[in-house]
N, C-alpha and C positions, 0 to 999 in steps of 0.2 A: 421458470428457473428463479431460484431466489437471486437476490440483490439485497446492495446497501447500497444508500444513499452517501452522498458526498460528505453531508452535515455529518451521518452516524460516522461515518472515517474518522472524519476531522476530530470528534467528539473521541473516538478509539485511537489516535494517534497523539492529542494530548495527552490521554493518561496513558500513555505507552510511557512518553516524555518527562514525565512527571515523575512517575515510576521511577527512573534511571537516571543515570548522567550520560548523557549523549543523545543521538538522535535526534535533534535539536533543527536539524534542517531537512529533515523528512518533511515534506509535502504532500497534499492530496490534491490533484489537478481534477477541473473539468475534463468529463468524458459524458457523453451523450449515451444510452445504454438504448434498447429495445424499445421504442413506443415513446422516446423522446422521455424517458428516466432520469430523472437524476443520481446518475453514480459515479463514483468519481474513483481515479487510479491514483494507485501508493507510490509516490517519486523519492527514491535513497540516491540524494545526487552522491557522485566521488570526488575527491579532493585528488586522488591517488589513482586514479586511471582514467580516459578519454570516454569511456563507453558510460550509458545511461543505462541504471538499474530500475526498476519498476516492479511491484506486485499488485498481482490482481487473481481474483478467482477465476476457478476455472471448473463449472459444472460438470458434476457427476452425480447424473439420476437428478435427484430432488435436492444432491447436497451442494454446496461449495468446496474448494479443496483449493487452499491458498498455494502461488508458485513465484518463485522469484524468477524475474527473467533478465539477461543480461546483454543487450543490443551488443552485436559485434562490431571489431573494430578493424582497420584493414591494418593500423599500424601495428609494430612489435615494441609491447611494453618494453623499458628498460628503468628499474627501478633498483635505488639504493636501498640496504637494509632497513632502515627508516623510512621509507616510501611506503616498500613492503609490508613492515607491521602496520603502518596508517591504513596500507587497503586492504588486509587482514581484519585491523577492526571497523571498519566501514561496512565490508561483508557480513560481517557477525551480526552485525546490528543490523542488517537486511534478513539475514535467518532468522534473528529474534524477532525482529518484526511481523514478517511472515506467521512463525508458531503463533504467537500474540493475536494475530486476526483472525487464524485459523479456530484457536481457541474463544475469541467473542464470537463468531460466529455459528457455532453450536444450538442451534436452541432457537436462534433471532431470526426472526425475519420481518421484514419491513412492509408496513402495511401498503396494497397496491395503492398507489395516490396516480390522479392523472396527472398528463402534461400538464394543466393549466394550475395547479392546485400549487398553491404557497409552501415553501420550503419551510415553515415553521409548522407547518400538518405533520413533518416529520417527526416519529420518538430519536431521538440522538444517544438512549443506552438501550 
C-alpha cells in the first residue's frame, strides 16, 4: 500500500497554509505505519467543538483515498450563532484539506526506505 511519510505531510501541509489564510494550526502527528514507516496523521484541532478531527488515508487497491474522520463525543453541543460559523469554517478547512491531499497524492509515492534509514532519504514534494 502506498504511504506518505510525515516529512512529505508536513511539506504538503505548509503549502496548503501558505496557500490560504487559515489553517494555521493543522498538524501532522507521529503515527508509526507498517514495518515501523514513517507516516504521519493530519490533526484539524477545533476551537468550536470538543471532538478531535483527523485525516488520513485509507487504501483502495493500489490507490489512497483521503477521509476526514470526526471522534465522537458523548456530550450535546450547544453552540451560539458565532460558535457555529467558527465550526462551520474549522470544518471547511478539514474538507479542503482533505481534497488538497487527495490531490497531491495522485501520481506520488514514496520511495520504500527502511526503518533504520534517515528521514532526510525522504523526497518531501
Amino acid at each position: 500500500m502506498p504511504f506518505h511519510s510525515k516529512r512529505t505531510l508536513e511539506h504538503w501541509i505548509a503549502e496548503f497554509i501558505d496557500a490560504r489564510s487559515g489553517g494555521e494550526e493543522i498538524r501532522v502527528a507521529v503515527q508509526d505505519g507498517e514495518d515501523g514507516r514513517d507516516t504521519g496523521l493530519v490533526v484539524v484541532p477545533l476551537e468550536n467543538a470538543p471532538n478531535t478531527v483527523w485525516i488520513e488515508p485509507r487504501a483502495t487497491g493500489d490507490d489512497l483515498t483521503w477521509h476526514v474522520l470526526i471522534e465522537p463525543s458523548t456530550e450535546t453541543l450547544e453552540l451560539t450563532s458565532f460558535e457555529l460559523n467558527g465550526l462551520t469554517h474549522e470544518l471547511q478547512i478539514a474538507a479542503e484539506v482533505c481534497a488538497f491531499l487527495q490531490e497531491k497524492s495522485l501520481g506520488h509515492f514514496e520511495p520504500a526506505a527502511s526503518p533504520e534509514s534517515s528521514p532526510e532519504a525522504s523526497p518531501a514534494g
